[in-house]
Each structure stands twice: as C-alpha cells, then as structure tokens.
N, C-alpha and C positions, 0 to 999 in steps of 0.2 A: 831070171825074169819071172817064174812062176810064184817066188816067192812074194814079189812086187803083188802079183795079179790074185793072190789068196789072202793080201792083205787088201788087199784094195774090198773085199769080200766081206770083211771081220765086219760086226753090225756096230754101231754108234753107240760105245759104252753111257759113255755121257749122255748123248738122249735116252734113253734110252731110261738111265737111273734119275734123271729128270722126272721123265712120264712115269716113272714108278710108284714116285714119290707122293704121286699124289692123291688125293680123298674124294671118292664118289662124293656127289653133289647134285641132287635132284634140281631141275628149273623149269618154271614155266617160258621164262621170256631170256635172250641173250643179255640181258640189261641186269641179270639175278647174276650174274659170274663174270665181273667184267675187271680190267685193269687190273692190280698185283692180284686181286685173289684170284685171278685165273690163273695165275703161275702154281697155285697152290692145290686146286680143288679141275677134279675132270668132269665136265657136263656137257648135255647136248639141251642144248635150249626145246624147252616142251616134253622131254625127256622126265617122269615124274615117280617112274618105277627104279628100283635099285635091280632089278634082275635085268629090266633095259637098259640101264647103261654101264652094267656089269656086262654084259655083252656088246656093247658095241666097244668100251674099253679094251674087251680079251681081242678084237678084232684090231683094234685098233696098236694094242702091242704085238702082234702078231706083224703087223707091219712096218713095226721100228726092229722087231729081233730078225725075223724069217724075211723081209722082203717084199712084204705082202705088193701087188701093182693097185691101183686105181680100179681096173676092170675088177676083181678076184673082190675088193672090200665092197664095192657095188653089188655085186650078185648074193655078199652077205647081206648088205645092208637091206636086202629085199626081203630076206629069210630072217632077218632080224626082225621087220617092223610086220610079217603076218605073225612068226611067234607069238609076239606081243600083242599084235593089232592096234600099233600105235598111229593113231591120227598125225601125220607130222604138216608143217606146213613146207609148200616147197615141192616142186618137181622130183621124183628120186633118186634121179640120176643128178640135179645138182645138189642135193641137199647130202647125199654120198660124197660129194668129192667136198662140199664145204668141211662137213667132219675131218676126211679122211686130209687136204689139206693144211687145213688150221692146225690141226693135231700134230701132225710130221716139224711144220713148220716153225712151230714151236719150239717142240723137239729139238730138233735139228737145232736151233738160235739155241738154246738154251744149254745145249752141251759145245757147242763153238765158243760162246762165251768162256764156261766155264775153261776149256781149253785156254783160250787167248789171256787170260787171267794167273796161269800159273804164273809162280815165281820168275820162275826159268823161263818161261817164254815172253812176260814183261820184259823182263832183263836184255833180251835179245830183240824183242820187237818191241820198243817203247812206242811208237806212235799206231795209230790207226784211223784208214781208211774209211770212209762211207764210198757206198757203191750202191747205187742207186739198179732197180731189179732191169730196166728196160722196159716197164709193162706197156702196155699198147694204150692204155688210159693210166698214163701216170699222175699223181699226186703231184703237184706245180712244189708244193715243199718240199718233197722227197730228190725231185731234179735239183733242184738248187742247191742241195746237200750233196751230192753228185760229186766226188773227188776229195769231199772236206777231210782237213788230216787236222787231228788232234791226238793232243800225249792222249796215251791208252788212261790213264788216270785222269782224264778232265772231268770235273762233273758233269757235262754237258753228254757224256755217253750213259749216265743215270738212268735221263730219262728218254734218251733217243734212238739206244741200243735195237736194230731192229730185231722182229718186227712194229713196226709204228704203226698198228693200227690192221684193221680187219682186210687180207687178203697181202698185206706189205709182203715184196718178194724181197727188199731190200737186204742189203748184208753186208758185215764189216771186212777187209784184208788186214793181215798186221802189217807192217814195214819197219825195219830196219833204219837207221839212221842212214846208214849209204843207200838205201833203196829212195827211202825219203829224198836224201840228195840230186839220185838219178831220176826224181822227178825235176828237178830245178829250183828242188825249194832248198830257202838256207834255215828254215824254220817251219813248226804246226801254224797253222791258219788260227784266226780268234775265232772262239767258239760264236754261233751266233744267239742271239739273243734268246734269250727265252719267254716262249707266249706267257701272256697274260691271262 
C-alpha cells in the first residue's frame, strides 16, 4: 500500500513538461494571450517586465513540481508584486488565485490530454466522456455537454477539449467500450454542432 500512496505523490510529468514548454510573454491586457497561443507563451495580463513574470512563472512551477498550496503562492505573490511594485488590477488575493488557478489548470488539462492520447491508451479507452465541473454558476453549454461520449478521435474534442473557456473546471473520463456499454449505450452520442 505505501507504494500506492508515494505514487500517488510523484508530481504531473506531463504538466508539468507542458508548463515548461513555454515562452515568457509580456501583456498589458488578457486579450494579448488568448486561445492557442496561450497554450504556447506564459503571461500574467499587465505583467510588462520579464524579471515579473520570471517570477511568478518560478512560483508558479514550483507549484506543479513541489506542491506549492494556494495560501504559500499568495503570500508570494504579495512578495512578488512589492519586488516589483507592480500596479496589478484586482484584489490580491483574487488576482493570486486567478494566476495560480488558470496556470494549474491548464497544466493539469494539458498533460491528461496528452495521456489520454497515447497509443495504448486510445486502443483501450476509444471513447470519451464530458463531465461537466459542477460549478455553482455553471455555463448552460458546459451542463448540456454533461455525460456527452464521443470516439476519443472526433473532431469535435479539437475544439472542446476542456478547459472551454476562463475558470472552466470541466474534464474528460476515458471509457472503455464495456464501460461505455455499462452506461447503456449501444454507441458514442453525435457530436453537437458547432457554433458559428
């Protein structure tokens, strides 16, 4: 059982070589780093110094390797912005957890994907799940999505893959064709359409 519980420990290869990957990126506005190139470049919106967000970046993997909590990157990100004396807009305490959220959550989506994707584990889990986060002000699309099963190959996980959008808790399961089954389907769901 210990062994179970010190892997359960090991940090998120895959996020991890995600968040690595990527390129400082100065911006005034969140609207400077949006859609695919945010998967590419790390920025904190109004963020315009590279020693600022050279540090909130080292904070910020410090959090995918080590564990870092919410409370521990707040009390940096306070030590961060007199450093600097960065004007940020935003309360500090939520404008720490915006970061420190979005960033993880990414993360975290971005190395599950890559997982769900290998060879071997297509081959084994050909279809996938939407699951919808539960949030308390959820997104009326994101509910409606809520159970949708699609072969893991549809296009329609292109461009739906969560997260969908700014704070999306959303997330995919794989399943199995007999799991699939023991839901009572005899087949994936049609993709729905795609906005316009």
């Amino acid at each position: 059982m210990s062994e179970v519980v010190r892997a359960i420990d090991l940090p998120f290869r895959e996020a991890i070589t995600f968040f690595l990957q990527k390129t400082n990126l100065p911006t005034q506005r969140w609207q400077d780093n949006y859609g695919k190139a945010n998967a590419r470049a790390f920025s904190i919106a109004g963020a315009m110094k590279d020693a600022l967000i050279g540090d909130f970046r080292e904070e910020v993997t410090k959090a995918l390797t080590e564990g870092v909590s919410l409370g521990e990157f707040r009390n940096r990100f306070d030590d961060i912005v007199t450093k600097h004396g960065w004007d940020h807009v935003g309360e500090p305490g939520w404008r720490a957890k915006v970061i420190y959220e979005t960033n993880l959550s990414t993360a975290y989506s971005a190395g599950r994907y890559e997982q769900q994707t290998e060879p071997e584990t297509m081959e084994a889990f050909p279809y996938w799940q939407y699951v919808h986060s539960g949030a308390q002000h959820p997104r009326e699309e994101h509910k409606a999505w809520d159970g949708l099963v699609l072969r893991a190959d549809d296009p329609w996980w292109d461009t739906h893959y969560p997260p969908n959008g700014w704070g999306c808790g959303c997330r995919v399961r794989v399943l199995s064709e007999r799991a699939m089954k023991r839901q009572g389907r005899s087949g994936p769901d049609r993709a729905p359409a795609a906005e316009i």
